[in-house]
N, C-alpha and C positions, 0 to 999 in steps of 0.2 A: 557398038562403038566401045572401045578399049580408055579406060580412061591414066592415065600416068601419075602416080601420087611423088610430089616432089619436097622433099624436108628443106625449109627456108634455108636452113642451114647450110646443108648442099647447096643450093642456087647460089648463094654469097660465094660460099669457094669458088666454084665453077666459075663464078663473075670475076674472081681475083685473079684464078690462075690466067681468065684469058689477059686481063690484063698487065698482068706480070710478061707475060709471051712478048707484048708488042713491045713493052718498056724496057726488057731486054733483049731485045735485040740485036741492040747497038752493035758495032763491030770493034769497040774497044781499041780501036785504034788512036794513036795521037792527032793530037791536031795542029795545026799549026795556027796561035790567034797572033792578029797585028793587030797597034791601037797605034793612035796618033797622039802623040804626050807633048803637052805646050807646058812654056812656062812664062809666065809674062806678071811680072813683078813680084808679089808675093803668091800667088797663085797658079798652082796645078793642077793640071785639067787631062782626062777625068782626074775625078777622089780615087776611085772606086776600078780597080780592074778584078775581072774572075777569070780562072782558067782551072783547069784540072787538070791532077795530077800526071806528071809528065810531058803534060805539054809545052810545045814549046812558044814562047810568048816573045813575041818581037814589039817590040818598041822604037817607033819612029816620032824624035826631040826634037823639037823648036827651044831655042830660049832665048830670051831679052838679056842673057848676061851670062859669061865666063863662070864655069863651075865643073859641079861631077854630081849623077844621080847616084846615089848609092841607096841599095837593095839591101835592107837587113834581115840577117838571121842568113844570107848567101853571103857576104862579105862580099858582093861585087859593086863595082863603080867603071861609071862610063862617064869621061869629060866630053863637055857640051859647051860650044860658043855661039856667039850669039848670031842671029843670020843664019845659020847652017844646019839643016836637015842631017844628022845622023841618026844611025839604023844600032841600035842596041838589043843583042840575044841573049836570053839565057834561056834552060832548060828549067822548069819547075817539078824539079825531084822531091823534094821538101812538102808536106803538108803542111797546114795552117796558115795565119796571117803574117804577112810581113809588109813592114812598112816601108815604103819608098822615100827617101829622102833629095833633097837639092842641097847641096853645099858649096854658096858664092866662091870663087876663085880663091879670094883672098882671105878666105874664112878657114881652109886649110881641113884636112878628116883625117888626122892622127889615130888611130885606136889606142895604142901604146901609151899617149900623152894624156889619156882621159878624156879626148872630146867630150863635151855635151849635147847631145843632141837637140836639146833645148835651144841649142841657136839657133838651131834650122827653121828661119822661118816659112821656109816652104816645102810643104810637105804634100803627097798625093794621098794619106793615106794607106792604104789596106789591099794590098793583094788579096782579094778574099777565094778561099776555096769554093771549088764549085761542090755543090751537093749531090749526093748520087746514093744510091739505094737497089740493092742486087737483094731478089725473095726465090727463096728455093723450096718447093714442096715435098715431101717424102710422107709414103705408107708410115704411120703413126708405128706399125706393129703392133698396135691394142685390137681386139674383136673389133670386126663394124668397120664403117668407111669411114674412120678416124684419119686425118692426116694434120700434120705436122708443119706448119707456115715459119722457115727461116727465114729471118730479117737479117741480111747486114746493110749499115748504113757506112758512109761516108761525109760527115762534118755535117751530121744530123744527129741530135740526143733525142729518144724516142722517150727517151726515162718519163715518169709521172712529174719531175721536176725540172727535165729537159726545154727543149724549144717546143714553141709553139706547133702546132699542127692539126689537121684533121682526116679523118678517112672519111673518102668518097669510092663509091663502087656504083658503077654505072652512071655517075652522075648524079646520087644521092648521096646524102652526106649521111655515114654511121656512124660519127665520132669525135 
């Protein structure tokens, strides 16, 4: 019987690259997310939308009251009345967080004029990006089956001071 001598080390790569494989996969294509966005009195619902980059994000508005959602850091605004179901698009070309705003009718969203955003008392919130993480392997080029593990993240900080995180491989936590 032939017996196979395997260096832990190797079996961890081999454990990561499979699952890099299935993790990327994906087909990188856009997606299309809809959410249903109320607003009834002071409160916006969700807080909390996520989407990734490029996607396109529809927003379908209820509100209790005459105004305009405005999208910062897009400069877009969509007016909304009350009773009435509209459909709001935009594309999320832009990373990072941007906050959703409501601005009563008669509350008026000058830029020009210095609005305060501090009036807005209703707010949704954080467009928050969604997280993603592409690992690419390569021959190290050192002697020996050295290879090389690239990390790119996407609105993840992997830093020693970064976000929170841990490594799991196979379902065992390494880290």
């Amino acid at each position: 019987m032939r017996y196979i001598r395997i260096n832990l080390t190797h079996l961890l790569l081999y454990g990561l690259i499979i699952l890099s494989l299935g993790a990327c996969s994906g087909s990188g294509t856009t997606e299309s997310v809809s959410i249903d966005l109320s607003i009834d009195g002071e409160t916006m619902n969700p807080r909390d939308v996520v989407v990734s980059h490029n996607d396109l994000l529809v927003m379908n508005i209820t509100s209790d009251r005459s105004g305009s959602i405005h999208v910062h850091g897009y400069d877009l605004e969509h007016p909304v009345e009350p009773g009435i179901r509209s459909s709001f698009e935009m594309e999320a070309y832009a990373t990072g967080k941007f906050n959703i705003a409501f601005h009563n009718a008669d509350q008026g969203h000058d830029h020009a004029a210095g609005h305060d955003h501090e009036d807005c008392k209703v707010s949704a919130g954080d467009i928050k990006p969604a997280l993603g993480m592409k690992v690419k392997f390569e021959h190290s080029g050192r002697s020996g089956y050295n290879t090389d593990i690239k990390v790119h993240t996407d609105n993840i900080d992997l830093s020693p001071t970064g976000d929170h995180w841990h490594l799991y491989v196979d379902g065992v936590l390494m880290g």
